[in-house]
C-alpha positions in Angstrom: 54.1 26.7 82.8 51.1 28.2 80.9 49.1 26.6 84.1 48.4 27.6 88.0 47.3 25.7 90.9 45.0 27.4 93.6 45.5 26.1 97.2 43.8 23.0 97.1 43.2 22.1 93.8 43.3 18.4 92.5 44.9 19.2 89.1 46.3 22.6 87.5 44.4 24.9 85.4 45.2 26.6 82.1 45.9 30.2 81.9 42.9 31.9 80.0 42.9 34.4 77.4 44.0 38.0 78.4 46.6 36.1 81.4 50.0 34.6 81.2 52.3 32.6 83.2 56.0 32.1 82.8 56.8 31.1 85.9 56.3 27.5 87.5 54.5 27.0 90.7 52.2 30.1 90.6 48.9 30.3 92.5 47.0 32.5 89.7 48.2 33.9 86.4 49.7 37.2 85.5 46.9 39.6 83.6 48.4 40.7 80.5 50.4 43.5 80.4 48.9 46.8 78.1 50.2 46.8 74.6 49.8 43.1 74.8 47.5 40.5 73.8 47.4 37.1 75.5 45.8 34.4 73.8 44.8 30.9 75.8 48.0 29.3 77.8 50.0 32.2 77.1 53.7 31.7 78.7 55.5 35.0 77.0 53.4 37.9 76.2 56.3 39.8 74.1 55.5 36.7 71.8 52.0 39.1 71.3 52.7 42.9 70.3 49.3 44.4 69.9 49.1 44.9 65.7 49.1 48.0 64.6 45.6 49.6 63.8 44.8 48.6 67.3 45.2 48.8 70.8 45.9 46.9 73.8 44.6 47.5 77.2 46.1 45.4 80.3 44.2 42.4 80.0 43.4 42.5 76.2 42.4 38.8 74.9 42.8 38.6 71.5 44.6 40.6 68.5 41.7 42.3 67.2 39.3 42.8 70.3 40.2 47.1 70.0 40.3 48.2 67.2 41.2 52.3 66.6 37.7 53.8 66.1 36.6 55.0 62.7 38.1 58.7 62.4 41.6 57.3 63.7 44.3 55.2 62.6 47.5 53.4 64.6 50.7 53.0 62.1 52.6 51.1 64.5 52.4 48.2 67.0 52.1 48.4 70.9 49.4 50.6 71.4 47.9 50.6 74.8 45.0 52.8 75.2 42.7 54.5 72.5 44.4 57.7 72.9 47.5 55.7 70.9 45.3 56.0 67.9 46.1 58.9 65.3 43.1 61.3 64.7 42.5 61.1 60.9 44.8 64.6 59.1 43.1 67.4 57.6 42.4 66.7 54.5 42.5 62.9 54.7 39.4 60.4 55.6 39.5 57.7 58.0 36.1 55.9 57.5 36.9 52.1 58.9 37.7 50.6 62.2 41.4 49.1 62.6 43.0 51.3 59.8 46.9 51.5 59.6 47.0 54.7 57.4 44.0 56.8 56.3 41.4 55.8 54.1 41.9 58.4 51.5 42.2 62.0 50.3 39.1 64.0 50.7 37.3 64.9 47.6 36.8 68.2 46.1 33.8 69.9 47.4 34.0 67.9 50.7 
């Protein structure tokens, strides 16, 4: 089922990365749905939460392709837009991409 088959095609063709098809006899795939990733020949995109310290537009191909910007963190899974990403607290530093909690405390001074 992770295939389609255009009018007139000879053979059918794999679902790429960022689609999904769990149904048979389909003329395209399905884009992946935000908070989602789909791999290649997806068939069930619930199989691929987006992980958390990133987020998932409609579409997304891969696990890791949006990662919350540096300044932000994402504690939990299923994000679907950057806006899901936490802005870093007061008093805390978020100073990587992809982070699940802050970085650190904030030194003295700073």
């Amino acid at each position: 089922m992770t295939h389609y088959c255009p009018s007139g095609t000879s053979s059918p063709y794999p679902c790429t990365a960022g689609t999904y098809n769990n149904i048979t006899q389909q003329a395209s795939c399905f884009e992946c749905p935000a908070g989602y990733y789909c791999p290649d020949n997806t068939t069930n995109f619930e199989d691929f939460p987006c992980l958390a310290g990133y987020y998932c537009p409609a579409g997304t191909n891969h696990s890791t392709e949006y990662p919350c910007p540096v300044g932000t963190y994402r504690a939990d899974i299923g994000g679907q837009s950057v806006g899901d990403c936490t802005p870093c607290p007061c008093g805390k530093h978020c100073s990587n991409i992809g982070l699940t909690t802050p970085s650190g405390d904030c030194d003295a001074g700073k």
